[in-house]
N, CA and C atoms as a LAMMPS dump frame, in Angstrom:
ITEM: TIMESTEP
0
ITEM: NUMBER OF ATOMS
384
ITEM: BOX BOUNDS ff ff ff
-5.0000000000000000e+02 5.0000000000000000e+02
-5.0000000000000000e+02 5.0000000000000000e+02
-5.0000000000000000e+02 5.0000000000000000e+02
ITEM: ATOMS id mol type element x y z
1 1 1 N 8.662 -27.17 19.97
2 1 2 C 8.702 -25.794 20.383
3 1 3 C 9.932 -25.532 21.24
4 2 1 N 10.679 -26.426 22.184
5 2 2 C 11.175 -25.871 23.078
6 2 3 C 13.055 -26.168 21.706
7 3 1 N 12.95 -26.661 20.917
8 3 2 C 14.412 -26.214 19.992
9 3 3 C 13.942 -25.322 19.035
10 4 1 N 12.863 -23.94 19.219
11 4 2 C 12.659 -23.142 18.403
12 4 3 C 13.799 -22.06 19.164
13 5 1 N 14.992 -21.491 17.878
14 5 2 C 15.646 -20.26 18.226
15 5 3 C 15.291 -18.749 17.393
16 6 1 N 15.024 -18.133 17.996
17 6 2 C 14.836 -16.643 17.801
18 6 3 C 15.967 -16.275 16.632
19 7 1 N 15.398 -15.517 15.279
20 7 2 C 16.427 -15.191 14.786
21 7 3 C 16.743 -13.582 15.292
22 8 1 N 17.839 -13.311 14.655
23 8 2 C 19.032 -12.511 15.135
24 8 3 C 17.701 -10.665 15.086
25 9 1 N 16.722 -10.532 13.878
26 9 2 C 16.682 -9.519 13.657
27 9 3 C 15.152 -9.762 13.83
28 10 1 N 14.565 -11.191 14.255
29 10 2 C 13.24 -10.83 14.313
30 10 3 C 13.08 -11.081 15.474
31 11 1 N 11.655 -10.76 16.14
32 11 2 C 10.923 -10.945 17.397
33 11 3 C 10.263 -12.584 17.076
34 12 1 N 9.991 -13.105 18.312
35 12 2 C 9.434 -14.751 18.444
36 12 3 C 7.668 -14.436 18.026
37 13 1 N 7.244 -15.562 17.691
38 13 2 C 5.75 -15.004 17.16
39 13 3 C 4.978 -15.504 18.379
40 14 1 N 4.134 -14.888 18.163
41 14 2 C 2.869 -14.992 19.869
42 14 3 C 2.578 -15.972 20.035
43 15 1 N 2.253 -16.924 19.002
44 15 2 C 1.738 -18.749 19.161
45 15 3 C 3.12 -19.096 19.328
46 16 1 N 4.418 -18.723 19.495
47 16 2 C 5.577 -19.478 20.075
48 16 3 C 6.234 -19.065 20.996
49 17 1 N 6.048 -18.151 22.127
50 17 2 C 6.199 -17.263 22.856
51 17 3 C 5.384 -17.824 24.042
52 18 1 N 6.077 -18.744 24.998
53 18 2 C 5.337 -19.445 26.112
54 18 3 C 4.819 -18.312 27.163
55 19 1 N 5.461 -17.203 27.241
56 19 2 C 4.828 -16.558 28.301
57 19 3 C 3.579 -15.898 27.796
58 20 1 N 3.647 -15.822 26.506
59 20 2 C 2.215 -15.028 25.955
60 20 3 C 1.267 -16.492 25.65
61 21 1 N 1.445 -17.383 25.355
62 21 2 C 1.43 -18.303 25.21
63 21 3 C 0.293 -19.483 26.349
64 22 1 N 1.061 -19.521 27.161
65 22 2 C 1.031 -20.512 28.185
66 22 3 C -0.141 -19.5 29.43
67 23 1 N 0.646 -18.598 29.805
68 23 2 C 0.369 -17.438 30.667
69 23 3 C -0.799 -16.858 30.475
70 24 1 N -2.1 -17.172 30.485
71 24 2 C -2.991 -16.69 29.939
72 24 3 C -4.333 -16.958 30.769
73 25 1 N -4.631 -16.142 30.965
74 25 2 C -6.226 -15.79 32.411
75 25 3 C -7.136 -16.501 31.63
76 26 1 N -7.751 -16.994 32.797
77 26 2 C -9.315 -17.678 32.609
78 26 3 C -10.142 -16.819 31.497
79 27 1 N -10.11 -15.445 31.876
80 27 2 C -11.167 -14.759 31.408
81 27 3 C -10.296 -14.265 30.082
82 28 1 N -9.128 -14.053 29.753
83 28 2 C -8.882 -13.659 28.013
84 28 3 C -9.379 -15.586 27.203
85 29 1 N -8.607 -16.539 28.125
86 29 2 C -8.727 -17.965 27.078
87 29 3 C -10.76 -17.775 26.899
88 30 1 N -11.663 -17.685 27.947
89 30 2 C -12.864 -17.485 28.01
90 30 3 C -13.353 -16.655 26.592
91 31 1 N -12.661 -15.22 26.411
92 31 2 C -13.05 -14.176 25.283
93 31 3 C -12.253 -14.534 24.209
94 32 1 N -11.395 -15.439 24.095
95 32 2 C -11.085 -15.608 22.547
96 32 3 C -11.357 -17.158 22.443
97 33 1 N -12.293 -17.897 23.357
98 33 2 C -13.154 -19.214 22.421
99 33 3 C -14.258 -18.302 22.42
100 34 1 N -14.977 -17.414 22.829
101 34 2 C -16.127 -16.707 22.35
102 34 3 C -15.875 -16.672 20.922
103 35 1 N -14.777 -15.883 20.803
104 35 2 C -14.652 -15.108 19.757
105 35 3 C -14.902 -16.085 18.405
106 36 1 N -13.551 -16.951 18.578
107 36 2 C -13.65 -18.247 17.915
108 36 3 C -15.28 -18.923 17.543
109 37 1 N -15.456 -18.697 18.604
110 37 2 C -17.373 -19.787 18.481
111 37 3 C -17.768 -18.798 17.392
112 38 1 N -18.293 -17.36 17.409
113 38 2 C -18.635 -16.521 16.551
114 38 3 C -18.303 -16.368 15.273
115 39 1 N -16.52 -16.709 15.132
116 39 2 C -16.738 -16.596 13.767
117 39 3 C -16.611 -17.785 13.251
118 40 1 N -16.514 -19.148 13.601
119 40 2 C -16.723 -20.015 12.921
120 40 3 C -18.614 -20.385 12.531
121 41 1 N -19.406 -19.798 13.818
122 41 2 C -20.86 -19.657 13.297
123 41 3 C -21.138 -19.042 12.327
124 42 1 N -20.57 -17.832 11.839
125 42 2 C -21.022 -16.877 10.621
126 42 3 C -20.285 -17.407 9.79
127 43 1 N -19.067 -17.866 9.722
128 43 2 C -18.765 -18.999 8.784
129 43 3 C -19.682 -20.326 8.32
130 44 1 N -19.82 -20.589 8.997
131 44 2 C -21.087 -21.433 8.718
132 44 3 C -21.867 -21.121 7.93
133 45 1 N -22.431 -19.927 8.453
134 45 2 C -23.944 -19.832 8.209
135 45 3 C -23.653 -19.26 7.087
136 46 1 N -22.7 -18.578 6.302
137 46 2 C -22.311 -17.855 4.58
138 46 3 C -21.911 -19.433 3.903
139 47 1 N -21.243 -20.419 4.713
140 47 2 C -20.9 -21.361 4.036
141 47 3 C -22.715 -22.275 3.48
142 48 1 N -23.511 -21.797 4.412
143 48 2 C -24.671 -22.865 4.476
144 48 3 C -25.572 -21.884 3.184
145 49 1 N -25.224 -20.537 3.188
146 49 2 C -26.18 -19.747 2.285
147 49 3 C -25.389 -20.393 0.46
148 50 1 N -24.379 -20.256 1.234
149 50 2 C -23.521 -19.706 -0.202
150 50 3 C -23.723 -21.39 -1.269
151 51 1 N -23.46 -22.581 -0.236
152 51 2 C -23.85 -23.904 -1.033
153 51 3 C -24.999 -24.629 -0.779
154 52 1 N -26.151 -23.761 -0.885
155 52 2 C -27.321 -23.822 -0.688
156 52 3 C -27.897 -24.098 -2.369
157 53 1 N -28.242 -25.138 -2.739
158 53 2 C -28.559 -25.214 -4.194
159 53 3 C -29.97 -24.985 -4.743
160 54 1 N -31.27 -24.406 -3.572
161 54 2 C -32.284 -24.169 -3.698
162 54 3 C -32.444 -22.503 -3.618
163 55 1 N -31.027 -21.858 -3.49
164 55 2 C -31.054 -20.316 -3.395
165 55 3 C -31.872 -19.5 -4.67
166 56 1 N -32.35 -18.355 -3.865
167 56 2 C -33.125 -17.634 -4.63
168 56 3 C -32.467 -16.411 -4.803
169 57 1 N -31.787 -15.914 -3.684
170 57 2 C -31.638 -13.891 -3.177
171 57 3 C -30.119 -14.132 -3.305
172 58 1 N -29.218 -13.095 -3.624
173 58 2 C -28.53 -12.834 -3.313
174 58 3 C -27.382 -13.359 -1.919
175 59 1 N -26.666 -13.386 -1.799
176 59 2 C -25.915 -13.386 -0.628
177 59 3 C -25.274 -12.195 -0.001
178 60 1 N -25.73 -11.373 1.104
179 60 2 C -25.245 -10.512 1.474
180 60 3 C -24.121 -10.547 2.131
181 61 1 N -23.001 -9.824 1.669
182 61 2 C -21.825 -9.96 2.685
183 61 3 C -21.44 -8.715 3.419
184 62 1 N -21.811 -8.737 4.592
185 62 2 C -21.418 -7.009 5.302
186 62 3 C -20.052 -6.998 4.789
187 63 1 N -18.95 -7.66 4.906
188 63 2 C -17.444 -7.383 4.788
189 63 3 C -17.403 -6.71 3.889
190 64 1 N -17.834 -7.53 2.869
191 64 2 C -17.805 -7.594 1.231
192 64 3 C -18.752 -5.651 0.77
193 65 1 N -19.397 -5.798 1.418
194 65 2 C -20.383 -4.532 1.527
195 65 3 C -19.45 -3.461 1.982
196 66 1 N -19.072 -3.232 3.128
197 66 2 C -18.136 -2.012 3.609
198 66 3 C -16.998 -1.771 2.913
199 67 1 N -16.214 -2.93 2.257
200 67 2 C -15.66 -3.007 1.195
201 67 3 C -15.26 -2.156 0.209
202 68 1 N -16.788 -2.64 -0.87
203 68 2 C -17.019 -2.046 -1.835
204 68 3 C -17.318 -0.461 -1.555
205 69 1 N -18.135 -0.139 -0.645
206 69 2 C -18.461 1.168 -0.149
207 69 3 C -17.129 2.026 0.296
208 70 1 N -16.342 1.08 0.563
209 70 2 C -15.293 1.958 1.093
210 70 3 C -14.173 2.398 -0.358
211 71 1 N -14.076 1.544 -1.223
212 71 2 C -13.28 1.576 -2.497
213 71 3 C -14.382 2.804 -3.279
214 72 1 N -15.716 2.521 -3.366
215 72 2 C -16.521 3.925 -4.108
216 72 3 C -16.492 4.841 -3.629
217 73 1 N -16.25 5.114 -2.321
218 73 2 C -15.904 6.913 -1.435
219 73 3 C -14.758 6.909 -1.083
220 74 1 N -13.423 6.916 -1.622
221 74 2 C -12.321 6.648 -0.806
222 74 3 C -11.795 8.172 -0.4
223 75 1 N -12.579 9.262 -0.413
224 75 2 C -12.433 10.612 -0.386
225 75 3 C -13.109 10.952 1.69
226 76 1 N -13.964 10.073 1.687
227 76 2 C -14.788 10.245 2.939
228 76 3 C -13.61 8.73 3.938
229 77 1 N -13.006 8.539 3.722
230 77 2 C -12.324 7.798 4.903
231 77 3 C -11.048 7.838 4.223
232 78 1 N -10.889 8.983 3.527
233 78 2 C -8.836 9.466 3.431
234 78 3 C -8.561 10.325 4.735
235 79 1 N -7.425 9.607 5.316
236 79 2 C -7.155 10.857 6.676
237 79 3 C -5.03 10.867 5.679
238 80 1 N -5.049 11.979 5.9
239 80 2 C -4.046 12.847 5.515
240 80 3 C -2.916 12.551 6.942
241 81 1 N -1.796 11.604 6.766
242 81 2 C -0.568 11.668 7.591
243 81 3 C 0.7 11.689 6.74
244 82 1 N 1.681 12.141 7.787
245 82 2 C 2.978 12.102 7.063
246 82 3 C 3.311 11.418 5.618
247 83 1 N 2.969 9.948 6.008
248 83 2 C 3.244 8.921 4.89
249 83 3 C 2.199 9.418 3.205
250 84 1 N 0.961 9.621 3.566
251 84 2 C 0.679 9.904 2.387
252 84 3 C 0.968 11.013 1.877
253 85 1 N 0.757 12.545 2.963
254 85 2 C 1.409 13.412 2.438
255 85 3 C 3.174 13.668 1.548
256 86 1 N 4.09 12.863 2.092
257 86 2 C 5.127 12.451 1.758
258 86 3 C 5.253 11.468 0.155
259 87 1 N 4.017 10.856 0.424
260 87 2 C 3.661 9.797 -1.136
261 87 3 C 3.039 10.596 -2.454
262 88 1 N 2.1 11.768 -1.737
263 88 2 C 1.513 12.558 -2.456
264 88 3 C 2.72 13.655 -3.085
265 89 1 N 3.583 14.007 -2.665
266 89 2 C 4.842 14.951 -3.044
267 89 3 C 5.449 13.762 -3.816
268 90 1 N 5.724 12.698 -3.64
269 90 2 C 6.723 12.186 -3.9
270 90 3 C 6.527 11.896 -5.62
271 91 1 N 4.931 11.351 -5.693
272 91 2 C 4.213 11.239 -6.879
273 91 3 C 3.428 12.057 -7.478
274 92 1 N 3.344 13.151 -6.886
275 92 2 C 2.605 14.145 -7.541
276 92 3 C 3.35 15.653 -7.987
277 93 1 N 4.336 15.732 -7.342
278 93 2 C 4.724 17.146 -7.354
279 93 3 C 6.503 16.739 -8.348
280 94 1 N 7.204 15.98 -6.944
281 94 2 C 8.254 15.654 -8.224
282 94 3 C 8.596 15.519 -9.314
283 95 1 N 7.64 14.759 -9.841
284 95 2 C 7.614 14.858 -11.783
285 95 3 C 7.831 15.679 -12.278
286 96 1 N 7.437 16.611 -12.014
287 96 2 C 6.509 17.984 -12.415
288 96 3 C 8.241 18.852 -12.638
289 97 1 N 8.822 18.859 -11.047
290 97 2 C 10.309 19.436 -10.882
291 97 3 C 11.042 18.631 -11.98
292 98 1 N 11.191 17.298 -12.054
293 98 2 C 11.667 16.368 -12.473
294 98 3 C 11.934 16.896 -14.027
295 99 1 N 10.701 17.024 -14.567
296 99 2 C 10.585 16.798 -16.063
297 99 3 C 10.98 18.581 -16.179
298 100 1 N 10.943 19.283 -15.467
299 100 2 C 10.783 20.452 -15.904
300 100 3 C 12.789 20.717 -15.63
301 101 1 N 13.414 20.072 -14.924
302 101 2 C 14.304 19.997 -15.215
303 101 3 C 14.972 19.802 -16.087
304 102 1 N 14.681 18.576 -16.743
305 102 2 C 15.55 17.726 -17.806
306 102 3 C 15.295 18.838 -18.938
307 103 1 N 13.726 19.158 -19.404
308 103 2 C 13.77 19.679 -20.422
309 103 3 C 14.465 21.058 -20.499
310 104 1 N 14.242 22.173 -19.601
311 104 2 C 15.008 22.864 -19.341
312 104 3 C 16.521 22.934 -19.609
313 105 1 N 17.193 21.687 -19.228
314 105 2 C 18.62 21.803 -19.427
315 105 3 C 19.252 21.139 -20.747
316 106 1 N 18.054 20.013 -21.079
317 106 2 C 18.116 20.098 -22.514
318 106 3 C 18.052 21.381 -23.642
319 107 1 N 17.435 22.196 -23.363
320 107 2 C 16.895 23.267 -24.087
321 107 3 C 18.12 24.022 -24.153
322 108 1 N 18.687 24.19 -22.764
323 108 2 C 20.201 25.038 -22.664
324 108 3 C 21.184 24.648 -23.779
325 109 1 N 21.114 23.337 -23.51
326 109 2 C 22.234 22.319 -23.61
327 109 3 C 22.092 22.795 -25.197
328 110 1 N 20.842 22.919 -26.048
329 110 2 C 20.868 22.673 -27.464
330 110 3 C 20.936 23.96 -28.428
331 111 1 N 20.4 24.567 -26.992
332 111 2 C 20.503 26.657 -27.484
333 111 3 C 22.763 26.444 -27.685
334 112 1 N 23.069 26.408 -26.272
335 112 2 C 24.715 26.385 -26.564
336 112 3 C 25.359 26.071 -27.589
337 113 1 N 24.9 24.595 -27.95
338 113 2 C 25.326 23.979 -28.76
339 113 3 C 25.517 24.715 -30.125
340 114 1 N 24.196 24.802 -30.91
341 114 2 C 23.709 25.881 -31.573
342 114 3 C 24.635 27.107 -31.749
343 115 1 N 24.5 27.974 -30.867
344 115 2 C 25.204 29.079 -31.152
345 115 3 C 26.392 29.084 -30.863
346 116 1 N 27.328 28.054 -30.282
347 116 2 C 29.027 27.464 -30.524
348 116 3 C 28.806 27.548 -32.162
349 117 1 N 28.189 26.521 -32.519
350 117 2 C 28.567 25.892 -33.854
351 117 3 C 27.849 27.029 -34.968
352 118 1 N 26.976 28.321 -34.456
353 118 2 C 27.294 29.214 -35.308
354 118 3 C 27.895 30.415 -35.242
355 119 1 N 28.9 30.815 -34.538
356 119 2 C 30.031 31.045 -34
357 119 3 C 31.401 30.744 -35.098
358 120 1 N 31.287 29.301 -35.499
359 120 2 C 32.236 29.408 -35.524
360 120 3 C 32.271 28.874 -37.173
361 121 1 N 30.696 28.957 -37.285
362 121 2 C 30.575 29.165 -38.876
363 121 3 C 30.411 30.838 -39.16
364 122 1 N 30.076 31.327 -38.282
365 122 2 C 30.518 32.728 -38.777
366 122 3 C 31.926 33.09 -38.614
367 123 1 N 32.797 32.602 -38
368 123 2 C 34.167 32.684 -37.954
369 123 3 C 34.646 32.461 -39.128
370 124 1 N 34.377 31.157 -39.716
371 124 2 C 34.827 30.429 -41.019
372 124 3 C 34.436 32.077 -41.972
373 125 1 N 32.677 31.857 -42.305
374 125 2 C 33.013 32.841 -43.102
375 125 3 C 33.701 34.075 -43.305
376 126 1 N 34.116 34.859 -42.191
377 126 2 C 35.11 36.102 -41.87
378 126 3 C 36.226 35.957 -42.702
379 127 1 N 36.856 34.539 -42.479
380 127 2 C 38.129 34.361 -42.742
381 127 3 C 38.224 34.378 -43.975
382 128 1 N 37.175 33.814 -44.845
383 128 2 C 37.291 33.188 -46.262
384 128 3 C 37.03 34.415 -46.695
């Protein structure tokens, strides 16, 4: 750790960062082995359901549950900011300008064309 150098455009990461690191109160090191104890217990205990070879029910997974619930209503936890509004124009509305452009100036482009080149077949015939 101590010949780790910082590169030029990133920040040092928190597990290598002695003052965040090292520097650390009784009572946060206290709340994150709690934390730790907790989820390696519910780890456990999905690991103890899940290779359980006398299982009958299902395995419930809250994660796995809020999840899925959240992918089937994604209308009830859409919040509307810059970024999507900006994503929503970007993919929804542009095209729309986009395509209505091209064809548009194609259309010009083939009307002109068109009536140059009968122009100047009606020219021809005048002459003849």
């Amino acid at each position: 750790m101590a010949d780790y150098r910082e590169a030029p455009l990133a920040t040092r990461p928190k597990t290598l960062d002695p003052n965040e690191y090292f520097n650390l109160s009784p009572d946060y090191r206290r709340a994150e082995a709690e934390r730790a104890a907790l989820r390696a217990g519910l780890k456990r205990q999905y690991q103890l359901q899940l290779n359980n070879p006398h299982r009958k029910e299902l395995i419930e997974d809250p994660a796995l549950n809020r999840w899925v619930y959240a992918r089937a209503n994604p209308y009830n936890h859409f919040k509307a900011t810059k970024k999507t509004s900006l994503l929503g124009a970007l993919f929804g509305v542009a095209p729309l300008f986009i395509l209505y452009y091209v064809f548009k100036t194609d259309r010009v482009r083939l009307y002109r064309r068109t009536t140059y080149c009968q122009c100047i077949a009606d020219q021809a015939l005048d002459v003849g």
